[in-house]
C-alpha positions in Angstrom: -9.6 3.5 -20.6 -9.6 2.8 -17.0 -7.9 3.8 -14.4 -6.5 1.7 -11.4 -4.5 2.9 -8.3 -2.1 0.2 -6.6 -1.5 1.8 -2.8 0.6 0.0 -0.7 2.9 0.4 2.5 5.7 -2.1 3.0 8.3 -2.8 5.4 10.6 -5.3 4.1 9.9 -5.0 0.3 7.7 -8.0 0.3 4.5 -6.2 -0.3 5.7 -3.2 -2.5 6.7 -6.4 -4.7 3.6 -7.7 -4.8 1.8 -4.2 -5.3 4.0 -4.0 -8.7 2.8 -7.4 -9.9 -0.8 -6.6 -9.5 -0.1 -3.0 -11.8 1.2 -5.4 -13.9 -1.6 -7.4 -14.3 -3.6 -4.3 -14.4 -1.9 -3.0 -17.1 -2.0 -6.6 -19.1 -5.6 -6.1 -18.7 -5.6 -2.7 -20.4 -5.5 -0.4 -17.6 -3.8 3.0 -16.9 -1.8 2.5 -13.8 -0.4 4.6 -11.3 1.3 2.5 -8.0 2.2 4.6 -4.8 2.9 4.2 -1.5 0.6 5.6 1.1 3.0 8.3 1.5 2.8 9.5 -2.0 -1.2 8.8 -2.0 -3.6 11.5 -2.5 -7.2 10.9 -1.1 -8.6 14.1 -2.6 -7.9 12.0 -6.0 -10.3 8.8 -5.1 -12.3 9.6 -8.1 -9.8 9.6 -10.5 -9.9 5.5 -10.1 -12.7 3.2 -11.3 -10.5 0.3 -9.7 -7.9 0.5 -6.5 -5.7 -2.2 -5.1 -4.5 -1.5 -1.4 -1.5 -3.7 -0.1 -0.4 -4.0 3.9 1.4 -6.4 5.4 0.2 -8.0 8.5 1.9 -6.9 11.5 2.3 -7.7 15.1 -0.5 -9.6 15.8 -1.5 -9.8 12.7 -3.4 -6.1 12.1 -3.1 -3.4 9.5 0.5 -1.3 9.9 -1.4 1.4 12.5 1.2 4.7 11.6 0.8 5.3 7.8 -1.4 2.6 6.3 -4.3 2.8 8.4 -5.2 6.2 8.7 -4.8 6.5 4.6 -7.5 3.2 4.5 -9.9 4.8 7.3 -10.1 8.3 5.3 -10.9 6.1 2.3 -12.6 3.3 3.1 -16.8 4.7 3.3 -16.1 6.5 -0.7 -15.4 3.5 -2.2 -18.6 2.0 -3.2 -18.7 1.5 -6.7 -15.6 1.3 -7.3 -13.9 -2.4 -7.4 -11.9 -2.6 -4.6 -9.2 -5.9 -4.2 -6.7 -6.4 -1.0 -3.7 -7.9 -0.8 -0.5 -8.1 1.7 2.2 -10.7 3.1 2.6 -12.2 6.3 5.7 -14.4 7.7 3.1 -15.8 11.0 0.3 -16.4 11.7 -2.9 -17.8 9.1 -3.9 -14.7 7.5 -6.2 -13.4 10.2 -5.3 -9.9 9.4 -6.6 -10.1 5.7 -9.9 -12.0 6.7 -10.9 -8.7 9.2 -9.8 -6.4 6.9 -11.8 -7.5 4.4 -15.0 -8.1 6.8 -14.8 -4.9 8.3 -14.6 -3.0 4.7 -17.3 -0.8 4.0 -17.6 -1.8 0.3 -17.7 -5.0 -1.8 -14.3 -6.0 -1.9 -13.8 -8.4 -5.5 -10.8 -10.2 -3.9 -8.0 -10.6 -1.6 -4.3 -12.4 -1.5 -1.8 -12.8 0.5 1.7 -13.9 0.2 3.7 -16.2 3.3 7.1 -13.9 3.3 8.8 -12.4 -0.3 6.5 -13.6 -3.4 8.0 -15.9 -5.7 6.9 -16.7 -9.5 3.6 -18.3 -8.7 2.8 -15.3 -6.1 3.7 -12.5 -8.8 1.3 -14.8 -11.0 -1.3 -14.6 -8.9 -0.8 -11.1 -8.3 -0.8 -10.5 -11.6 -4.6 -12.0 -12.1 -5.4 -10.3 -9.0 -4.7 -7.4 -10.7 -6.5 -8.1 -13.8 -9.6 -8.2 -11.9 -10.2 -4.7 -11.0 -10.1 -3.9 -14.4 
């Protein structure tokens, strides 16, 4: 079976929303799931996963959350070839900048992003869902 982590860190709720739809989708696809926040991640267990979903908001001017978030994605980031990798995150400004560097400046292929303008609605859990789906 495989085994997907969902690693998110959210501020208003909007994103730790979306980071249960794509378990969800995950799991509808026949994966093991665990979903955690960066604060409850573990590095040291990377290999446990053959698929990981990562989930940040933008923030300011539209850039990763800089005190828990990216310091969990920079210790990460260069040991996760092979595995498939997807992004996603909401914004309430802006065009989606912050997802577009994030995923240029990944280390790794990166299967697919999404991102969500404020708190996700039924079409945004759906397409969390599939985005989910796809790193199994």
């Amino acid at each position: 079976m495989t085994k997907t982590a969902v690693v998110y860190w959210s501020g208003t709720g909007n994103t730790e929303a979306m980071a249960n739809a794509v378990a969800k989708g995950a799991q509808e696809a026949g994966a093991s799931t665990d979903v955690m926040s960066v604060a409850e991640f573990d590095p040291a267990k990377l290999a446990e996963y053959t698929g990981i979903a990562f989930g940040c908001p933008a923030m300011g001017s539209e850039s990763l959350e800089d005190g828990e978030f990216e310091p969990i994605w920079d210790s990460v980031k260069d040991s996760l070839a092979g595995k498939k990798v997807v992004l996603f995150g909401s914004y309430g400004w802006g065009d989606g900048e912050w997802m577009r560097n994030w995923q240029e400046g990944a280390p790794c292929e990166i299967i697919d992003t999404y991102i969500c303008n404020d708190a996700p609605g039924p079409d945004e859990e759906a397409a969390c869902r599939a985005l989910g789906a796809k790193i199994v």
